[in-house]
GUVEXDREN-618825 format. One record per residue (C-alpha): x, y, z. Coordinates in steps of 0.25 Angstrom, whole numbers, padded with zeros to 4 digits, m for minus. Example, Ala and Ser with C-alpha at 12.3 -4.5 7.8 and 13.67 -1.06 7.14 Angstrom:
<sites>
SITE     u     v     w
SITE  0049 m0018  0031
SITE  0055 m0004  0029
</sites>
This chain:
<sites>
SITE     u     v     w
SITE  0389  0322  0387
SITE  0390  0329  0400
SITE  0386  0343  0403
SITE  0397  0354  0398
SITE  0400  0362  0410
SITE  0407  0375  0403
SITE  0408  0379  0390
SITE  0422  0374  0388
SITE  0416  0358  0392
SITE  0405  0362  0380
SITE  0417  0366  0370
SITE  0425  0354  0372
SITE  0411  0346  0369
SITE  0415  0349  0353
SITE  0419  0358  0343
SITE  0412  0372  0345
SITE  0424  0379  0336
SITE  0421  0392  0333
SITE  0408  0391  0340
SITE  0400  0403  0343
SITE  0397  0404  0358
SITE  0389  0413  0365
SITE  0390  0413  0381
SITE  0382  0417  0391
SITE  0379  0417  0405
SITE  0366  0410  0408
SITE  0354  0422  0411
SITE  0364  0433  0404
SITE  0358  0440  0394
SITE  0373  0443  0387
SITE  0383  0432  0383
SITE  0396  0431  0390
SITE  0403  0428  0380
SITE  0401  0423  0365
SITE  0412  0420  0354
SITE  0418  0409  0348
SITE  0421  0396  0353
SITE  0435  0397  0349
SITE  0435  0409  0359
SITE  0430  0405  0372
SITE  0437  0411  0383
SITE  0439  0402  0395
SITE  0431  0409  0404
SITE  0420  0406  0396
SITE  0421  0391  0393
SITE  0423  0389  0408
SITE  0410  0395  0409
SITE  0399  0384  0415
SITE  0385  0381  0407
SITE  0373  0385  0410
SITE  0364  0372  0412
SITE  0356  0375  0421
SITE  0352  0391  0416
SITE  0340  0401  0414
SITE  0334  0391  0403
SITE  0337  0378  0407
SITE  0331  0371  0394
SITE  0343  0379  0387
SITE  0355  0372  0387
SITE  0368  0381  0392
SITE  0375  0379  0375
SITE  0365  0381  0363
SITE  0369  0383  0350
SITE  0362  0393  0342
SITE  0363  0394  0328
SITE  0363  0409  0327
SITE  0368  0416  0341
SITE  0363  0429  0337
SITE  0365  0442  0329
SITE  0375  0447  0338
SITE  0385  0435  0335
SITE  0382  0435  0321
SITE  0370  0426  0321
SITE  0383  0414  0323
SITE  0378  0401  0328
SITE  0385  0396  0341
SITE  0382  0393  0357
SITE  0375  0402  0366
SITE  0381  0396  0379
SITE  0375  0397  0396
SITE  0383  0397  0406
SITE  0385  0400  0420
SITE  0388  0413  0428
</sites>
């Protein structure tokens, strides 16, 4: 399978249905956004990943299977992008 290029060519790539995603902007320390996957405004999954970012051994989508206390210890994707 080809690279995805944005996040909505990685949501066509299967069922991610009420997916918890956390997105940020590759070297920021805050997310941009983070919700559901059912609730992704357009801006965001036109946003471009992050392949090449400040750690390139990370990949720009990773699943984790606990995102943190502040989203409820929720499994879900911590995704890169580009400014």
């Amino acid at each position: 399978m080809a690279k995805c290029k944005t996040i909505y060519d990685f949501l066509k790539t299967g069922d991610y249905c009420g997916a918890n995603f956390v997105v940020y902007i590759d070297g920021e320390e805050d997310p941009i956004w983070a919700g559901s996957s059912l609730d992704v405004p357009y801006w965001v999954a036109e946003l471009k990943l992050e392949y090449e970012g400040s750690d390139p051994s990370e990949p720009p989508i990773s699943y984790r299977s606990s995102l943190g206390e502040e989203y409820n210890n929720k499994p879900g994707f911590v995704i890169a992008c580009k400014e």
